[in-house]
C-alpha positions as a Markdown table, in Angstrom:
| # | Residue | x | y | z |
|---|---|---|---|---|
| 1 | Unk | 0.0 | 0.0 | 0.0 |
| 2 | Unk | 1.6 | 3.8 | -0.7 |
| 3 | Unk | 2.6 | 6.0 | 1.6 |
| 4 | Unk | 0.4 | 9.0 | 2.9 |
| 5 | Unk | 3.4 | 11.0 | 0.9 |
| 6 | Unk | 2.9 | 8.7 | -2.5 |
| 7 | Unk | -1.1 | 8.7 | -1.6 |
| 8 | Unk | -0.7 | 12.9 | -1.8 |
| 9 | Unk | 2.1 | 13.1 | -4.9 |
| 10 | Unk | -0.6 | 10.8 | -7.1 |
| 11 | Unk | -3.3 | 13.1 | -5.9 |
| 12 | Unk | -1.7 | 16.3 | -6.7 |
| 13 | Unk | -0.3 | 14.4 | -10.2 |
| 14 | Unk | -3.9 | 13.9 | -11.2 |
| 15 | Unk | -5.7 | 16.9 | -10.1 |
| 16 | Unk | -3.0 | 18.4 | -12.4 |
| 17 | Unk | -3.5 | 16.5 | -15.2 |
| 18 | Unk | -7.1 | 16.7 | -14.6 |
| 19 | Unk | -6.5 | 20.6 | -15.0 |
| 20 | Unk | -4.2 | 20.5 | -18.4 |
| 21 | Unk | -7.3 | 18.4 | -19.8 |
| 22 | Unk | -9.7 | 20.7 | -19.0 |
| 23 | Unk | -7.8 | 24.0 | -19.4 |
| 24 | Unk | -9.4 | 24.5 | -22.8 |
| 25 | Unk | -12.9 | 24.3 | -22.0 |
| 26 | Unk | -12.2 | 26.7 | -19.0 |
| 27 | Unk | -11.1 | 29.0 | -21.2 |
| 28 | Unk | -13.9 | 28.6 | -23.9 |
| 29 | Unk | -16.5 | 29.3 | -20.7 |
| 30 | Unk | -14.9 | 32.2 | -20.0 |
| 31 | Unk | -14.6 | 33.9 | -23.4 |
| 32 | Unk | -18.6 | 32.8 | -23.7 |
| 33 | Unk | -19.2 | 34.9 | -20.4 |
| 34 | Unk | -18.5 | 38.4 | -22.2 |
| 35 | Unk | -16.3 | 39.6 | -25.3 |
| 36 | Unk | -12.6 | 39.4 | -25.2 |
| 37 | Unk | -10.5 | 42.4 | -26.4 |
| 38 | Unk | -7.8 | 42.2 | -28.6 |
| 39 | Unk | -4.7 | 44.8 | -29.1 |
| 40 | Unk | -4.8 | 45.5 | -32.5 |
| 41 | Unk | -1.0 | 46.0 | -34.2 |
| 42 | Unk | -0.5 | 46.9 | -38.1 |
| 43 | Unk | -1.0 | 43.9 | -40.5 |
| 44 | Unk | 1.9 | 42.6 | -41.9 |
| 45 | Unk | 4.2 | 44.1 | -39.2 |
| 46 | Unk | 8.2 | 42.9 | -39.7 |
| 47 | Unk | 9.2 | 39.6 | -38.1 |
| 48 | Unk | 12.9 | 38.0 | -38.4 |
| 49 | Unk | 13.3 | 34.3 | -39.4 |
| 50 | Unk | 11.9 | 32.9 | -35.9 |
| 51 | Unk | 11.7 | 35.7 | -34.1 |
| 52 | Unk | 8.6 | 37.1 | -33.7 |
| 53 | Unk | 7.7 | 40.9 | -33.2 |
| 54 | Unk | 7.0 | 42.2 | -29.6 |
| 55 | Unk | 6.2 | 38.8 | -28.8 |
| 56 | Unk | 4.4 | 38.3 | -25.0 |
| 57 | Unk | 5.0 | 35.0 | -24.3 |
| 58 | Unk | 8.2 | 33.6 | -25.5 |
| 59 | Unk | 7.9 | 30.7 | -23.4 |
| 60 | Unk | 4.9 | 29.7 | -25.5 |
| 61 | Unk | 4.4 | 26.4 | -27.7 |
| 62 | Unk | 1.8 | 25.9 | -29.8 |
| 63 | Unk | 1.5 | 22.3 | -29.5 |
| 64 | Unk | 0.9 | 22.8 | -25.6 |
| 65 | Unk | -1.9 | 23.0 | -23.1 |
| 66 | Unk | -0.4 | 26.2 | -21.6 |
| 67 | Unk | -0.2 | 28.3 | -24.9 |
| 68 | Unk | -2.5 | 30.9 | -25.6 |
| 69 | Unk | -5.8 | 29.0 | -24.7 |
| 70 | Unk | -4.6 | 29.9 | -21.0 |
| 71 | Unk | -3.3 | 33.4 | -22.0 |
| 72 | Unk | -6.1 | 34.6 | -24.2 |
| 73 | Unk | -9.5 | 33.5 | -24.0 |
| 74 | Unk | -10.5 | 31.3 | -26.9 |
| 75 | Unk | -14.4 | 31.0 | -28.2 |
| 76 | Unk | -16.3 | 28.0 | -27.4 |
| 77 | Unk | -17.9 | 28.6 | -31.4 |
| 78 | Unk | -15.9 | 30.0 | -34.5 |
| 79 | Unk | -18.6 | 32.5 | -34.6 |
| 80 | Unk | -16.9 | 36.3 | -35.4 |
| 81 | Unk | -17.3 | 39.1 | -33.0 |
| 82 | Unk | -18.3 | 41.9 | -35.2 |
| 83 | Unk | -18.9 | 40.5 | -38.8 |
| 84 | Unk | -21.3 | 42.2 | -40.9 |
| 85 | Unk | -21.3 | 40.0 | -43.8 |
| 86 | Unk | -25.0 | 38.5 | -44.5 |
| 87 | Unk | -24.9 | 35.3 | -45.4 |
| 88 | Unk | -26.8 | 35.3 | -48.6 |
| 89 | Unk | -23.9 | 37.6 | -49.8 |
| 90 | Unk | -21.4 | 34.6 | -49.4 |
| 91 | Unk | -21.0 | 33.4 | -53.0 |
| 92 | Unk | -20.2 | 29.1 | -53.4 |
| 93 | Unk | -17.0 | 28.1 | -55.6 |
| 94 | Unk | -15.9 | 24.5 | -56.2 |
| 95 | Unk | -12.3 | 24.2 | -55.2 |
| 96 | Unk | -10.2 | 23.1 | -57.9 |
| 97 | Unk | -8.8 | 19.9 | -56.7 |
| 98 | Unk | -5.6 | 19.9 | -59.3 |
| 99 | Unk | -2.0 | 19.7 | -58.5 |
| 100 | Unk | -0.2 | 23.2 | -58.8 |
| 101 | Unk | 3.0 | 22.8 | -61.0 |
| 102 | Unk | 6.2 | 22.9 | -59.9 |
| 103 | Unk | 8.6 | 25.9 | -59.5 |
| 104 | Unk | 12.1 | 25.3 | -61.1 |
| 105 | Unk | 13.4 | 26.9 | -58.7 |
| 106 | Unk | 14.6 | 25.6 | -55.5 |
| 107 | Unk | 13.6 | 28.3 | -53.2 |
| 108 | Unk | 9.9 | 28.6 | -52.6 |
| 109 | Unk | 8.2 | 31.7 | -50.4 |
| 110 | Unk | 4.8 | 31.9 | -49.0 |
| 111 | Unk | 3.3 | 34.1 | -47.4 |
| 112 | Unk | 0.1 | 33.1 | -45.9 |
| 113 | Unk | -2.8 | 35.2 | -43.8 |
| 114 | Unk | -4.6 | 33.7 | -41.1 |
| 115 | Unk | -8.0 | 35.3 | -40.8 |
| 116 | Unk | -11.4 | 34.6 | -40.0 |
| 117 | Unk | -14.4 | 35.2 | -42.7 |
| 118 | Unk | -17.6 | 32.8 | -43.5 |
| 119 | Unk | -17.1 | 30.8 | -46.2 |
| 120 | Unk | -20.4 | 29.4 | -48.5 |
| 121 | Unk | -19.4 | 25.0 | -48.2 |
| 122 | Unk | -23.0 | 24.3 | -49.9 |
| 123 | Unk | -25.9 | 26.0 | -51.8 |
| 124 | Unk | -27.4 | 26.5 | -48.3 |
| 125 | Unk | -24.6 | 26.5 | -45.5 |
| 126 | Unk | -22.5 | 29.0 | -44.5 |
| 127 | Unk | -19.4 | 28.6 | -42.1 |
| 128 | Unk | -18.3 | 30.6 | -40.0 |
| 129 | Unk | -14.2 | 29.2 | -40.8 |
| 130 | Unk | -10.9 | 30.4 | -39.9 |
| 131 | Unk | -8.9 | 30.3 | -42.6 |
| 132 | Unk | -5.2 | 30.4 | -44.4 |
| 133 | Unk | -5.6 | 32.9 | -47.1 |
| 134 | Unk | -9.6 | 32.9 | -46.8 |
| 135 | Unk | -10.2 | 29.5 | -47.7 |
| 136 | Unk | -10.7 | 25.8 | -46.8 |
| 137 | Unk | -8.6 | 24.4 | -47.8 |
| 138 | Unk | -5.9 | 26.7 | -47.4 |
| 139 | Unk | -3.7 | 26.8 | -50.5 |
| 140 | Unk | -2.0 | 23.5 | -52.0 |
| 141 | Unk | 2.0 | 24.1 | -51.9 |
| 142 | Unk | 4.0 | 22.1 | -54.5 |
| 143 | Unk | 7.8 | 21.6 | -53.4 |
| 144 | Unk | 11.0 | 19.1 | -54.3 |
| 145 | Unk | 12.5 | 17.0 | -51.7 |
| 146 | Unk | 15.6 | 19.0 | -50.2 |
| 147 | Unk | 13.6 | 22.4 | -51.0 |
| 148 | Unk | 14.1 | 25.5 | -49.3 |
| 149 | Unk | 10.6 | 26.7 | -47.9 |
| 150 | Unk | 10.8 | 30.0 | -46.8 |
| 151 | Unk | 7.4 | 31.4 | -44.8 |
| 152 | Unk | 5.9 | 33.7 | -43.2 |
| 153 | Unk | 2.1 | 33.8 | -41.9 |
| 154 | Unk | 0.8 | 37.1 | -41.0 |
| 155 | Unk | -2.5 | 36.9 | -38.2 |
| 156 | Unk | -5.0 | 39.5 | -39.7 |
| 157 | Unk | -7.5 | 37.8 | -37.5 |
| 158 | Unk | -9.1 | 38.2 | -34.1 |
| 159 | Unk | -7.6 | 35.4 | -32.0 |
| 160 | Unk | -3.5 | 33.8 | -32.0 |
| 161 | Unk | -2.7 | 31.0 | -34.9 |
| 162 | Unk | 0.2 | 29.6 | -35.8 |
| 163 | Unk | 1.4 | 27.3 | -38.8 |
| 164 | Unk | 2.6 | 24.0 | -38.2 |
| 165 | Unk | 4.3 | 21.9 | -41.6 |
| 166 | Unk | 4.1 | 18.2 | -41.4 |
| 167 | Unk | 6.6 | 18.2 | -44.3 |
| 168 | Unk | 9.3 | 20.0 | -42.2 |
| 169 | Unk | 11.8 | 18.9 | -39.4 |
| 170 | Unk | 12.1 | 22.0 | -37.1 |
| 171 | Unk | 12.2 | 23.0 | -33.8 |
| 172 | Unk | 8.3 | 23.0 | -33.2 |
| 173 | Unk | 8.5 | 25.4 | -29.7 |
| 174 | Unk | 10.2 | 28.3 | -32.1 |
| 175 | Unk | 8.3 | 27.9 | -35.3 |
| 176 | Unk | 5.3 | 26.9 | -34.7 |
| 177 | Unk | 4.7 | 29.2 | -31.7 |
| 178 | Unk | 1.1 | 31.2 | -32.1 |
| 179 | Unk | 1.7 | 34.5 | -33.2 |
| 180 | Unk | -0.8 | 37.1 | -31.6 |
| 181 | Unk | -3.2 | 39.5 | -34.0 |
| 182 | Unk | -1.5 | 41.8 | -36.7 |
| 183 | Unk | 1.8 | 40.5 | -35.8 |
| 184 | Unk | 4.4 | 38.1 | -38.4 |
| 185 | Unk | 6.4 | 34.7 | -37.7 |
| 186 | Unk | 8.8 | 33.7 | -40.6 |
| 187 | Unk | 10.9 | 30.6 | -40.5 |
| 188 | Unk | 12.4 | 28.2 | -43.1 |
| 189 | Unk | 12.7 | 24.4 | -43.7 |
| 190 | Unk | 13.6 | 21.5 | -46.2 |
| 191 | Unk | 11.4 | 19.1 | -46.4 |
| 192 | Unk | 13.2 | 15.8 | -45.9 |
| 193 | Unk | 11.1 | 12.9 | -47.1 |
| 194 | Unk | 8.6 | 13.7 | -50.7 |
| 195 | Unk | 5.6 | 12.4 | -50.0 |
| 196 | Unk | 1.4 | 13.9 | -48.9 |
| 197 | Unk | 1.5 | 16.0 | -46.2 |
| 198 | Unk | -0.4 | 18.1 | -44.4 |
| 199 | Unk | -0.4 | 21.4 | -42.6 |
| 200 | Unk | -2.5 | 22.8 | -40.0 |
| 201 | Unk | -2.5 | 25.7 | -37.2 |
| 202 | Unk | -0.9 | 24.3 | -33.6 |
| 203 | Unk | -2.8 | 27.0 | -31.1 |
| 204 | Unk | -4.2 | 25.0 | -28.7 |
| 205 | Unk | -6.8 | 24.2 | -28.3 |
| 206 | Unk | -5.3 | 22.5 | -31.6 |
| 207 | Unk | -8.8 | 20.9 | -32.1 |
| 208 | Unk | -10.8 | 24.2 | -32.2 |
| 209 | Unk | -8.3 | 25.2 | -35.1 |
| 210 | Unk | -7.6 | 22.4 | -36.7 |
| 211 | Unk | -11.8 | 22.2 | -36.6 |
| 212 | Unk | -12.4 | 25.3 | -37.8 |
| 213 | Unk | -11.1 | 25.0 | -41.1 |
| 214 | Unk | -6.8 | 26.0 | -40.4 |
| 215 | Unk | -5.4 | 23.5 | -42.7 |
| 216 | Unk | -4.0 | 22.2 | -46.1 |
| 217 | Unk | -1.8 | 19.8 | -48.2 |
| 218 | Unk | 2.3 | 20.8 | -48.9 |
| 219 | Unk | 2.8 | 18.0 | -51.9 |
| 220 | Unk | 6.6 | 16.9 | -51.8 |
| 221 | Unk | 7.6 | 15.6 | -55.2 |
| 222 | Unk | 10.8 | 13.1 | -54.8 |
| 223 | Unk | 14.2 | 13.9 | -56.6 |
| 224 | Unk | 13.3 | 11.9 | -59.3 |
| 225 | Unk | 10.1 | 12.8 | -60.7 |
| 226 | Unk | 7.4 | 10.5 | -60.7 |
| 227 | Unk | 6.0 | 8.9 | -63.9 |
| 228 | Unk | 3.8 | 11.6 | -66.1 |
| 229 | Unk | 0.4 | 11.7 | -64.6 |
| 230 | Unk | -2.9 | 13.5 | -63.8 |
| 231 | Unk | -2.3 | 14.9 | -60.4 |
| 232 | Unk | -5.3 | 15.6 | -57.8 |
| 233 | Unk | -5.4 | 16.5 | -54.2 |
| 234 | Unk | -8.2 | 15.8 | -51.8 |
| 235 | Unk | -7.6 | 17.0 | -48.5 |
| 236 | Unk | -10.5 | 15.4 | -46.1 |
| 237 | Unk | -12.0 | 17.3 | -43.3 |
| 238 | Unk | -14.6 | 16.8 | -40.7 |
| 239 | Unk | -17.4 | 19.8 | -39.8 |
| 240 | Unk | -19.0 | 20.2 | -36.6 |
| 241 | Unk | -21.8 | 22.8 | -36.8 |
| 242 | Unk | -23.7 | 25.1 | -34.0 |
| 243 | Unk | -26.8 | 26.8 | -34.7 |
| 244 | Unk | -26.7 | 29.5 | -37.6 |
| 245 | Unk | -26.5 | 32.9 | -36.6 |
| 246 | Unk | -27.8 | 35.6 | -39.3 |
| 247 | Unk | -27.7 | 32.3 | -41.7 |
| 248 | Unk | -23.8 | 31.2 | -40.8 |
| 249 | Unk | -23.1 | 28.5 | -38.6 |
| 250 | Unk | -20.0 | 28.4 | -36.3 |
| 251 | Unk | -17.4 | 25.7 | -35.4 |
| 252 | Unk | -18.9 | 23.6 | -32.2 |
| 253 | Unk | -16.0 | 22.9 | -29.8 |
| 254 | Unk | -18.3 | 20.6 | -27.9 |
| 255 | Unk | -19.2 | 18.7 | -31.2 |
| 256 | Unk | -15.7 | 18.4 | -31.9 |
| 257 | Unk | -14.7 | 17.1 | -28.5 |
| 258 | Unk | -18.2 | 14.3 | -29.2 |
| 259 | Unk | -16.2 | 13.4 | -32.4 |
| 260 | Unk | -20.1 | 13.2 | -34.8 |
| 261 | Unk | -19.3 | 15.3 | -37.5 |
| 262 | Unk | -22.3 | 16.8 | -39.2 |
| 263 | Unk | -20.9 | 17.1 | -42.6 |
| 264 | Unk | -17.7 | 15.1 | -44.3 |
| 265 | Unk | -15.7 | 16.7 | -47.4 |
| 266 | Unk | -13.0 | 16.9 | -50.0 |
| 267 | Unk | -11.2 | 19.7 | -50.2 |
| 268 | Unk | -13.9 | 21.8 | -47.9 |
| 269 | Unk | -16.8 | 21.2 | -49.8 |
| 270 | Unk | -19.4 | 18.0 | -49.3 |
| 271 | Unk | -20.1 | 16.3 | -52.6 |
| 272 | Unk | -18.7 | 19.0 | -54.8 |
| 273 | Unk | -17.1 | 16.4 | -57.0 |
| 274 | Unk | -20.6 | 14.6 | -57.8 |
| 275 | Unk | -22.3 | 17.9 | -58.8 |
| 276 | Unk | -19.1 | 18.9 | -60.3 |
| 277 | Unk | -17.1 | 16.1 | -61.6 |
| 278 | Unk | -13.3 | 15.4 | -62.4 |
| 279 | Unk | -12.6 | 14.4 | -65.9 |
| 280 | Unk | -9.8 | 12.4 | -67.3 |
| 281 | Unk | -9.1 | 10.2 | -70.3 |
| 282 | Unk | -9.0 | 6.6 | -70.7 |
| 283 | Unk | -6.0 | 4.7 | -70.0 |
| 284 | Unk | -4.0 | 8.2 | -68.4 |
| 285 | Unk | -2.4 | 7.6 | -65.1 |
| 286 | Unk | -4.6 | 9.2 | -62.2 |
| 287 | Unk | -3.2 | 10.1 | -59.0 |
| 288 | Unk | -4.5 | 11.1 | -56.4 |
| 289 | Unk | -3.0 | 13.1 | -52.8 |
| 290 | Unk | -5.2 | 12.4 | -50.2 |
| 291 | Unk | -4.6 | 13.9 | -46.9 |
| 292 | Unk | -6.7 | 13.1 | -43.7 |
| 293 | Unk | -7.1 | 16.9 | -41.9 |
| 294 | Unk | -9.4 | 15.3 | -39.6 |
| 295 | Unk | -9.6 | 16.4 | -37.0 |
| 296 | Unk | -10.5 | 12.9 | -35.7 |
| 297 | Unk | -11.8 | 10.3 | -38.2 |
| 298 | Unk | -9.6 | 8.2 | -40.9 |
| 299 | Unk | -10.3 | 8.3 | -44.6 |
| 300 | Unk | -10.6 | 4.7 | -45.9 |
| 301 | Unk | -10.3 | 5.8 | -49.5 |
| 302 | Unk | -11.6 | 3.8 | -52.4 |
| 303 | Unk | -13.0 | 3.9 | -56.1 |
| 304 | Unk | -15.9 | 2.1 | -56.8 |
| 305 | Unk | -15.2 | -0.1 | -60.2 |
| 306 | Unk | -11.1 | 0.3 | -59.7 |
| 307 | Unk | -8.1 | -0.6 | -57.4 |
| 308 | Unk | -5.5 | 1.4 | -57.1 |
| 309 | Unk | -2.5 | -0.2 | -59.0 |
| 310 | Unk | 0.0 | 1.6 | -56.5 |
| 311 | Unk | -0.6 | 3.0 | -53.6 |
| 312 | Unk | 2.5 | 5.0 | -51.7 |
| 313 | Unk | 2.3 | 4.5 | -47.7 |
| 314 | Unk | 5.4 | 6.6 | -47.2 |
| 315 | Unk | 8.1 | 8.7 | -49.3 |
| 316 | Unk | 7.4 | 7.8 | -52.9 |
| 317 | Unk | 9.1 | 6.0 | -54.9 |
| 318 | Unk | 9.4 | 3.2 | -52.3 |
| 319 | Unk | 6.5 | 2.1 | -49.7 |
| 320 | Unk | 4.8 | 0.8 | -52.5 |
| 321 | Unk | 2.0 | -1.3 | -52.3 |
| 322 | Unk | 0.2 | -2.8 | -55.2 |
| 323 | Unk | -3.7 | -4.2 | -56.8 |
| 324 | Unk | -5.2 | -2.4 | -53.5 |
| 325 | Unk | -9.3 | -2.1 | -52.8 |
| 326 | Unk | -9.2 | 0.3 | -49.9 |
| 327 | Unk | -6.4 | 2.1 | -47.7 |
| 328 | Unk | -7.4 | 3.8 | -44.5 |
| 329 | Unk | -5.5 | 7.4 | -44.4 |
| 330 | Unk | -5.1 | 8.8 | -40.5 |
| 331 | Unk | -5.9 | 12.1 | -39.4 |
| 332 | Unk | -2.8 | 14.3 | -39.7 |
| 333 | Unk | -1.6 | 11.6 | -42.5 |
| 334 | Unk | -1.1 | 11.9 | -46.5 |
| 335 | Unk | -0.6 | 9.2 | -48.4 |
| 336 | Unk | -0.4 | 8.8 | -52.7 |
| 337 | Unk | -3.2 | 6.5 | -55.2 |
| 338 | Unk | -2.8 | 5.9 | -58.4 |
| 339 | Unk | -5.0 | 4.3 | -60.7 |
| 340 | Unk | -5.5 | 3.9 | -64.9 |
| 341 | Unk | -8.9 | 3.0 | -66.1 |
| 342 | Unk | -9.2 | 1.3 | -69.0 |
| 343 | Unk | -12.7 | 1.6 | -69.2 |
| 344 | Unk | -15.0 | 5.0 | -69.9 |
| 345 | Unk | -17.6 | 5.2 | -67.1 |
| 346 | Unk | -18.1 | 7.0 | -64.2 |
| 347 | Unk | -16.0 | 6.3 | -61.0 |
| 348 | Unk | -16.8 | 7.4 | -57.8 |
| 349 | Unk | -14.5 | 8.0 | -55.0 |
| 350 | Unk | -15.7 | 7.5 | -51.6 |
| 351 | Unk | -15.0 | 7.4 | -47.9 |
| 352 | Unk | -15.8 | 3.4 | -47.5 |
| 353 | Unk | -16.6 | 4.3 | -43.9 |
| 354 | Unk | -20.0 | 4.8 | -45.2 |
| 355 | Unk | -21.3 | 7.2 | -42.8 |
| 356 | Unk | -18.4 | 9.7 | -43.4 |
| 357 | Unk | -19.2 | 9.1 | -47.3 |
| 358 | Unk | -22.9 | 10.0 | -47.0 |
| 359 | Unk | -21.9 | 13.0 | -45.1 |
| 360 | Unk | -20.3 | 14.0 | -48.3 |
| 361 | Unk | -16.7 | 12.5 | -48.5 |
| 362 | Unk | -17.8 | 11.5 | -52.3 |
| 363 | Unk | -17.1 | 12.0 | -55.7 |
| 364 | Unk | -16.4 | 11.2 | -58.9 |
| 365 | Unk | -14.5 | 10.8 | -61.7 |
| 366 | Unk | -15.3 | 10.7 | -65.3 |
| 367 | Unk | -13.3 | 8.6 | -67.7 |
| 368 | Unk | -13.5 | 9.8 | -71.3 |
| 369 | Unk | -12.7 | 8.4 | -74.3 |
């Protein structure tokens, strides 16, 4: 049996774990009890390569419980203090699910701005996202193995983000820090491995973020190009939905934390690719860069009618698996399908996990002649 000293050093172990778990709800109730102010610098201010400008809490990491969910309140919704926008102002768009081409150059700069703004996903639902460069997904980057990425994310929004690279290998406490409204973090990387990544924003609550639409796919190609091909990215993502408010419906928290997603997509938009589909010719090489944003649920991708004659579980050319039906794809995970249908039809892609399908992870392709 412990000691009265062990009994006390487990208590005060859990009662602090206890708190680190809850930490983010806490601070959700209290930015729900009244509105938060925020100082509000000059967009775009200077930053040096990670160092951030004027920045409060140097001790901060993004990946942890006591970032800036303890030192700023966060919402318990996505909802935006302030917005005017009326929903039926919020035009739809499909999002164009083809592969960027790549720079021959080997120094690639981004610049990216975190902000919040509703975004139309269907003809009748409005989100309420937050958002790299104003959309979900944010935008696909296309980059060589061995690469230098330099970037730079400016917060023009209400509340801390941050940017955190999947691709890179980097000190995560100093890059990935959350930077605080109208300030700048720049850093740099080389991607070591090609490959399907993804990225996402790291403020914690990294769920809330990561939930509210803060992500995207950085596409890797290997030093040796892969074989000519029709290139595609899907990027998968969950949506938990509160009540509408003026016709646009925040990011639940609570939802999130319940893991029942109202709505399933690819590339931030249910079923777009059935009202919308992709085309491609028969017999050309098809393939396809999925990558699981989550927040919680795998994608077991399939086509209906094919299997995927390769399918790359890690850094392409090798990890190779071949003749495949159906590969499950993890949350914060990428991995590359190909296929070549020799027969015209209509092929749809689908979540097999049927519910998340039906929720809208669906689409298809059309093979022409």
């Amino acid at each position: 049996m412990p000691s009265s000293r062990g009994r006390s050093s487990m208590s005060i172990d859990a009662a602090r774990r206890r708190f680190l778990l809850e930490a983010p709800v806490l601070a959700a109730a209290v930015a729900a009890c009244g509105p938060s102010e925020v100082a509000k610098h000059g967009a775009g201010a200077e930053s040096t390569r990670v160092a951030q400008t004027a920045q409060p809490h140097p001790s901060q990491n993004a990946d942890s419980r006591t970032d800036t969910s303890l030192h700023h309140a966060m919402p318990a919704t996505s909802a935006q203090s302030g917005a005017t926008t009326a929903a039926s102002a919020i035009a739809y768009h499909r999002s164009d699910p083809t592969l960027p081409p790549l720079s021959r150059e080997r120094l690639t700069r981004l610049h990216f701005t975190a902000k919040e703004t509703p975004i139309r996903v269907t003809g009748d639902t409005v989100v309420a996202a937050w958002t790299f460069d104003g959309d979900i997904p944010g935008p696909i980057v296309h980059v060589r193995q061995g690469d230098t990425v330099e970037f730079t994310l400016t917060n023009e929004g209400q509340i801390p983000h941050s940017m955190d690279f999947h691709a890179a290998q980097i000190d995560p406490k100093t890059a990935f820090r959350s930077v605080m409204p109208g300030q700048s973090v720049s850093y740099s990387f080389k991607p070591k491995y090609a490959g399907a990544f993804l990225y996402h924003c790291g403020t914690a609550p990294v769920l809330m973020h990561l939930g509210s639409g803060m992500f995207g796919a950085i596409i890797v190609d290997p030093p040796t190009p892969l074989p000519r091909a029709k290139d595609l990215v899907f990027v998968q993502s969950e949506f938990y939905l509160g009540p509408p408010n003026g016709g646009i419906a925040p990011f639940d928290y609570n939802k999130m934390l319940g893991t029942l997603p109202d709505l399933v997509a690819f590339n931030g938009r249910p079923a777009q690719y059935q009202a919308e589909p992709i085309h491609v010719t028969r017999g050309e090489l098809v393939r396809m860069h999925i990558v699981n944003a989550g927040p919680t649920n795998p994608c077991a991708f399939h086509v209906v009618g094919e299997q995927f004659d390769t399918v790359y579980l890690g850094a392409p050319p090798g990890n190779a698996i071949h003749g495949v039906q159906t590969y499950n794809v993890a949350p914060g995970g990428g991995m590359i399908f190909e296929m070549r249908a020799e027969l015209p039809g209509e092929y749809v892609f689908v979540n097999h996990a049927f519910g998340h399908g039906q929720k809208g992870a669906i689409g298809t392709i059309i093979v022409d002649e």
